[in-house]
Structure formats: C-alpha cells, structure tokens
C-alpha positions in Angstrom: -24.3 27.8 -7.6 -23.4 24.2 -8.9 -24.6 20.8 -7.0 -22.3 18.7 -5.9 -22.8 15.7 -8.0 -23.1 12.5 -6.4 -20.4 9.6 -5.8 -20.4 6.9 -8.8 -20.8 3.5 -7.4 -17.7 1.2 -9.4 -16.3 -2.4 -8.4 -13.9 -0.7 -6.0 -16.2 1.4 -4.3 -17.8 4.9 -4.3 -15.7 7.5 -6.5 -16.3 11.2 -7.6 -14.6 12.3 -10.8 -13.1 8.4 -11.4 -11.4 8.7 -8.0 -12.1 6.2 -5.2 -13.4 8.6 -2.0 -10.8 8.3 0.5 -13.8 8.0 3.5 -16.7 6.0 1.5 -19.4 6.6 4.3 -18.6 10.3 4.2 -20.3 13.2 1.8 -18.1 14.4 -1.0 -17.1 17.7 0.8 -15.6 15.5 4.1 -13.0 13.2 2.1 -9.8 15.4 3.6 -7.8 18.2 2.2 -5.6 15.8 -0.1 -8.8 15.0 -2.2 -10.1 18.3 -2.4 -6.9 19.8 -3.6 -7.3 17.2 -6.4 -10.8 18.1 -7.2 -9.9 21.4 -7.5 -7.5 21.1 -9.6 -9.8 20.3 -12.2 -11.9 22.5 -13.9 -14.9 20.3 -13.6 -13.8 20.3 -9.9 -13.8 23.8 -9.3 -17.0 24.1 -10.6 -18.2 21.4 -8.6 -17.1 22.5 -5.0 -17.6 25.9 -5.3 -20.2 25.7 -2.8 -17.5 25.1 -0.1 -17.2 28.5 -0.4 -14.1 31.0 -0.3 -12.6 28.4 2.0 -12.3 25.7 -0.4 -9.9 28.2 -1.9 -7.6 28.6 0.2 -7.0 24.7 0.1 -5.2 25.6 -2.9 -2.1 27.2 -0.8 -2.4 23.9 1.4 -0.6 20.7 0.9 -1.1 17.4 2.6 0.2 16.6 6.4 2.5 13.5 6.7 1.6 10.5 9.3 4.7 9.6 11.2 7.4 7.6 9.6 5.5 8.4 6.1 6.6 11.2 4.1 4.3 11.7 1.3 6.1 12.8 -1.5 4.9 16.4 -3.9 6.5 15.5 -6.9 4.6 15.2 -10.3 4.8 14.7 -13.8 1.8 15.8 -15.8 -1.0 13.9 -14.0 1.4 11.3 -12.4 1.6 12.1 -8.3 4.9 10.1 -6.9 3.7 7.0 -4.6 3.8 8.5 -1.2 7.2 7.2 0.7 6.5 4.8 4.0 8.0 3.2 6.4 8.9 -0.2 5.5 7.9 -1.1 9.4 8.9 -3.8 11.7 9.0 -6.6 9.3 11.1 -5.8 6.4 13.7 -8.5 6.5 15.5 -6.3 4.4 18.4 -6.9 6.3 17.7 -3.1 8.3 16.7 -4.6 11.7 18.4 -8.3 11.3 16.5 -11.0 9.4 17.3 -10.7 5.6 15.4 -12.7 3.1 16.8 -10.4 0.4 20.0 -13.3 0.6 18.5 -16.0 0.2 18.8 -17.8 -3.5 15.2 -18.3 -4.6 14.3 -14.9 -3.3 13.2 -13.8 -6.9 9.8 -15.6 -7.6 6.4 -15.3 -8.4 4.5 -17.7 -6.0 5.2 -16.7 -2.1 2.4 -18.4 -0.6 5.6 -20.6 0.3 8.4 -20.5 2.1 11.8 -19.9 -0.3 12.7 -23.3 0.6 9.3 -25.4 -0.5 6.7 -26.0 2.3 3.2 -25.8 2.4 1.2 -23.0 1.4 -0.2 -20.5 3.5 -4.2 -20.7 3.6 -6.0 -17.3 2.1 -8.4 -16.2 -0.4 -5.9 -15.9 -3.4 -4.8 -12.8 -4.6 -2.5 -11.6 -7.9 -2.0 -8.5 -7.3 0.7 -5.8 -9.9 2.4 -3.0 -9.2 3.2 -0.6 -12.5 6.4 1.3 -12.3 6.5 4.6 -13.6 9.8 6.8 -14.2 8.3 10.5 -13.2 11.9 11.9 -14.0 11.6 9.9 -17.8 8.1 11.4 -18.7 6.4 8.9 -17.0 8.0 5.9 -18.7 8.0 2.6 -17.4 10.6 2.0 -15.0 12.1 -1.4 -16.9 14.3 -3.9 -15.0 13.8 -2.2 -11.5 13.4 -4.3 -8.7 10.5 -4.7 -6.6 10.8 -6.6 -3.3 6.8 -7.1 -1.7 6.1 -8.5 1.8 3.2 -9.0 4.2 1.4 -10.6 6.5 -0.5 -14.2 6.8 -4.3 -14.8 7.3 -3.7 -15.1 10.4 -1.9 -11.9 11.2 1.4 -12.9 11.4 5.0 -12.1 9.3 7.2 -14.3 8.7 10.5 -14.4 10.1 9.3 -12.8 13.1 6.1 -13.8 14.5 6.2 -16.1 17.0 6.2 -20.1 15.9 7.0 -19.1 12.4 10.5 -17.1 12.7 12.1 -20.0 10.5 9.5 -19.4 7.6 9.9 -17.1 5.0 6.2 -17.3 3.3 4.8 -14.0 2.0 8.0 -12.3 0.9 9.2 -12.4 -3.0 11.2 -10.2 -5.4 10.4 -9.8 -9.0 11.8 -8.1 -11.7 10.0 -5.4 -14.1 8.9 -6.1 -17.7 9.1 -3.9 -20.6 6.1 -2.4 -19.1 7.1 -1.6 -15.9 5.3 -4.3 -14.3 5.9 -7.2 -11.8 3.2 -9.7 -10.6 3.1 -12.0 -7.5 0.6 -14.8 -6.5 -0.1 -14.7 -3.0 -3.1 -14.5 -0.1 -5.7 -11.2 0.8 -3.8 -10.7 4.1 -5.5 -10.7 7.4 -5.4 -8.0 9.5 -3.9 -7.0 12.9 -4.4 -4.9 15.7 -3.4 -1.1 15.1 -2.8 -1.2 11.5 -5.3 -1.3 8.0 -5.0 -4.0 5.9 -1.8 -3.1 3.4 1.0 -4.6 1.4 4.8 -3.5 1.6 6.6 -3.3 -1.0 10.3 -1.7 -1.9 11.5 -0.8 -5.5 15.3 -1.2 -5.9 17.5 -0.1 -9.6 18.2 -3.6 -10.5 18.0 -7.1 -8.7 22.0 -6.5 -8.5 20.8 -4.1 -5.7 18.4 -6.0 -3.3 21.4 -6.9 -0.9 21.8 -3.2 0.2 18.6 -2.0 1.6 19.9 1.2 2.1 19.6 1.0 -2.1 15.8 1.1 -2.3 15.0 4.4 -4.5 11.2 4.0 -3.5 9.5 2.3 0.1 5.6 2.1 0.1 2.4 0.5 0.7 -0.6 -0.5 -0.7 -3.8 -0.2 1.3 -6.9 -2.0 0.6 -10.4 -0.8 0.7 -13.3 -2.2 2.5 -15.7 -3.6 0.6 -13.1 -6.2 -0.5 -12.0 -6.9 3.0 -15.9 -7.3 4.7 -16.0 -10.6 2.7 -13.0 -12.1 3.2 -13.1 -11.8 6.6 -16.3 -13.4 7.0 -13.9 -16.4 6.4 -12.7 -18.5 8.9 -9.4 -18.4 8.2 -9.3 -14.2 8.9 -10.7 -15.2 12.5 -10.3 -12.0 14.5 -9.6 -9.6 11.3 -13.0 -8.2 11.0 -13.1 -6.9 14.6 -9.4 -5.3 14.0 -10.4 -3.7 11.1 -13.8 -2.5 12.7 -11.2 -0.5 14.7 -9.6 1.7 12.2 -10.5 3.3 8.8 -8.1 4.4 6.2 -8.6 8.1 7.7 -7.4 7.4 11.2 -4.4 4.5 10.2 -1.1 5.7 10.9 0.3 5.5 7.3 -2.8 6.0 5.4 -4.3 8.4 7.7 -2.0 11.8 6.4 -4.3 11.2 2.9 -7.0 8.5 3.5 -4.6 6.4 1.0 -5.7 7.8 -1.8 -3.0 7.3 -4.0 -1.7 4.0 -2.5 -5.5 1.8 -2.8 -5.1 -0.8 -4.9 -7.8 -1.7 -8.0 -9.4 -5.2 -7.3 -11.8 -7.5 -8.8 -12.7 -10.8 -8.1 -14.1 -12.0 -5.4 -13.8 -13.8 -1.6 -15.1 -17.3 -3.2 -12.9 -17.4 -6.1 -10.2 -15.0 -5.4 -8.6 -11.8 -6.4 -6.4 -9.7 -8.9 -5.4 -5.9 -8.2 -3.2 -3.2 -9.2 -1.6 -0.4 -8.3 0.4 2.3 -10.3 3.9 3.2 -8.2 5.0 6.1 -9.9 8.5 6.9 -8.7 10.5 10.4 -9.1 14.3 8.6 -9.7 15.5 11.8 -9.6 15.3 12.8 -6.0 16.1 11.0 -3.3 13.5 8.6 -0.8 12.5 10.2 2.1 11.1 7.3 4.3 11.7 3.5 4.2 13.8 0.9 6.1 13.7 1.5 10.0 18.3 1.5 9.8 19.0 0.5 13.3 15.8 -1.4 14.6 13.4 -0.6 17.2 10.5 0.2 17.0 9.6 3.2 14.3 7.2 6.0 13.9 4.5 5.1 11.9 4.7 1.8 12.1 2.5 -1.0 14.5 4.9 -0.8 17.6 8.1 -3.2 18.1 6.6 -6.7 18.4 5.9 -8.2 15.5 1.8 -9.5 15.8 0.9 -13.0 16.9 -2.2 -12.7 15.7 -5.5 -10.8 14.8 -7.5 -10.8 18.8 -10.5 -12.2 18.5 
C-alpha cells in the first residue's frame, strides 16, 4: 500500500500533484470530492489514494454538487475543465438589475482604480491580475477578440454604483478586449472583503465588444477566488479595516460560490507581495459550444448564491 505523499509548499500555497489543495489546513484525503475525482484520474493519483480504500472508487461514478446560483460546468477538452458558471451577483451593472456601466464610452480600459469619468484612485495594495481565454470547442485555442467585462469590490468593501455614498462612481469596473493570445489584463486593487462572501473577482466573457450592451449575450459568467495566504497580509493593512475578521468567517469550503468545489478551478496564481503589490492569473477556459448555465440575476432581487440584496457598506469591524 502506497503513502500518501505530502503537500508541496509553492508561492500560492500547499499543492499535491501541482494542484493548489482546495482546504490548505486539511490532510490530502479531506480536500472534497472535486479534488479527489482529479487525483484519480491520474495514474500517479490512483496509486497514491489507494489507501482510501474501495470507497475512493466509487468517487469515480460521482461528480461535483453545485452551490446555489453556481452551476459548475462538466465539460472538457483534453485536460482543459470549463470555468465553473456563477452568478454574476448583486452588483453587475450589467444592465440585469438597473445600473449599466457596460454604456458608458470609456468602459473599455485597462486602469479601473478610477471612475470612467477621471477621479481619484481608489486606495489598495495594487494588483494586475489576467484572465486567459480558452476556446474548449476549438481544441483549446485561445479565444481572440472576445470580451471580458471584470468588476469588484473596493478596500473597503463596497461596489460601486451601488453601495451607499458611492452610487455615482463607477471605480472597479473595466472591459478589455482579448489579444492573439487570449488574454486581457486590468490594473486595479486586492479587494477587501465583506461579510458572507470570500474574497473574489467577477468577471463576464462576451463574443466581441459589439456585444457588451446585451448582458443576456455573455457566453461565460464567473469568478475568481483568492487564496489565503495572499489575503492574511493585505489585510493587516489599514485600509482592509474589518476584512480580516470577515474572512476569519468563511473558507473557500463553506463560501456560497466556492463552497460546491473549494474553488479549485476558479483560484487565481499570484505573486508579489502586500508592500509592493500584486500580479495573478487565471486560465477561463470556456465551452462556446453550449450554452451558459448561470450568470446575470434577469429581473433583480436578490439571487441564490449570491451575498443577499443589499449591496455592502462595508467590511464590520
């Protein structure tokens, strides 16, 4: 009977088998049913667990839960997995609930630390973060000229456009086009983080910039979540007051979005660091051939899987 071998220590965190353990304070065997259908899926794997026992094979006849308002999606090509479909939430202004920044010239940009009409920057630790889009139903080509609307939350909790005292701003929201590669980049801030929901990053893939105006166009509605030991730094900082007693509340296993999988294929890839900033990157493979199970909330209100129908007014202290 094979040992276990032990978790790898990288930049990102703990991984086994160059995959980032969904529950890093946890042994191997208790990272969820998502990551053990993985390992064993590999022959390196198999051997591995096989002191789970006949159990671990019946994972193999299993396939992930959803959270509520996420449908995480089966398709793959080869060893892409399709970026799990979410809920684009309460704070889209996608034009699905009322606000729409997706209107406003300026919209497609780089920078959204500021508003689309100048301002001040919001305070943060910086972050560059990329998102890599993949055509699954194109052999995993990149998906060129697609594009990808990304929103979230201040430092201090709050969205713009609908948090109290900043409805008028439109901060933290930008569109960008992708390259011959597939890839877009925006310069932003590590968000803070607010009560009932991990640490994440919405983002919404349309065809073509033609499309943004439409949100019922968006081929693929996701989030990127963030793990731990890049967040226990940053809010150390004063301007993530409150963040680190919010996040001390949730893990990526009990979230609401992330919870169905522990995030496993929606944590982003960062280096850098809290005193001079950040860069990560996520790979959003996308199956253009079927249609999106999950995304904008249609007629408002509050929806599953999402933080609830106020929009936060700040992390509580």
């Amino acid at each position: 009977m094979s040992r276990i071998p032990a978790p790898v220590d990288t930049p990102h965190g703990p991984a086994y088998e160059g995959r980032l353990l969904a529950r890093p304070d946890e042994e191997v065997v208790d990272q969820g049913i998502s990551f053990d259908l993985r390992t064993l899926m590999s022959r390196r794997g198999v051997v591995g667990l096989f002191g789970l026992g006949a159990g671990a094979a019946a994972l193999a006849a299993c396939t992930p839960g959803t959270s509520d308002g996420a449908a995480s999606s089966a398709s793959s090509t080869g060893s892409l997995i399709e970026i799990p479909d979410e809920t684009a939430g309460p704070y889209p202004a996608d034009g699905s609930n009322g606000p729409d920044v997706l209107e406003e010239s300026g919209i497609v940009r780089r920078d959204i630390r500021s508003s689309v009409g100048g301002g001040d920057p919001v305070p943060g630790v910086p972050l560059d973060f990329t998102f890599t889009v993949l055509d699954m139903a194109n052999g995993g080509a990149p998906l060129v000229g697609a594009a990808v609307y990304a929103w979230h939350c201040s430092a201090a909790g709050l969205y713009s456009m609908y948090s109290d005292g900043v409805t008028e701003e439109t901060w933290l929201r930008g569109v960008q086009v992708t390259d011959e590669n597939g890839e877009v980049t925006f310069t932003s801030v590590m968000p803070g983080c607010y009560t009932g929901r991990w640490t994440h990053i919405h983002f919404e893939v349309y065809p073509s910039v033609d499309d943004i105006e439409d949100s019922t166009k968006a081929i693929a509605t996701s989030q990127m979540a963030f793990p731990q030991n890049v967040l226990d730094p940053v809010y150390g900082l004063s301007d993530y007051d409150g963040s680190a007693a919010n996040l001390a509340q949730l893990s990526l296993a009990t979230d609401n979005v992330f919870g169905d999988d522990g995030g496993v294929h929606q944590i982003g890839a960062f280096k850098g660091s809290a005193a001079d900033g950040f860069t990560a990157t996520l790979t959003v493979p996308i199956d253009t051939a079927t249609a999106p199970t999950a995304g904008s909330m249609g007629g408002g209100g509050r929806p599953a899987g999402g933080p609830g129908g106020e929009p936060p007014s700040a992390p509580a202290s």
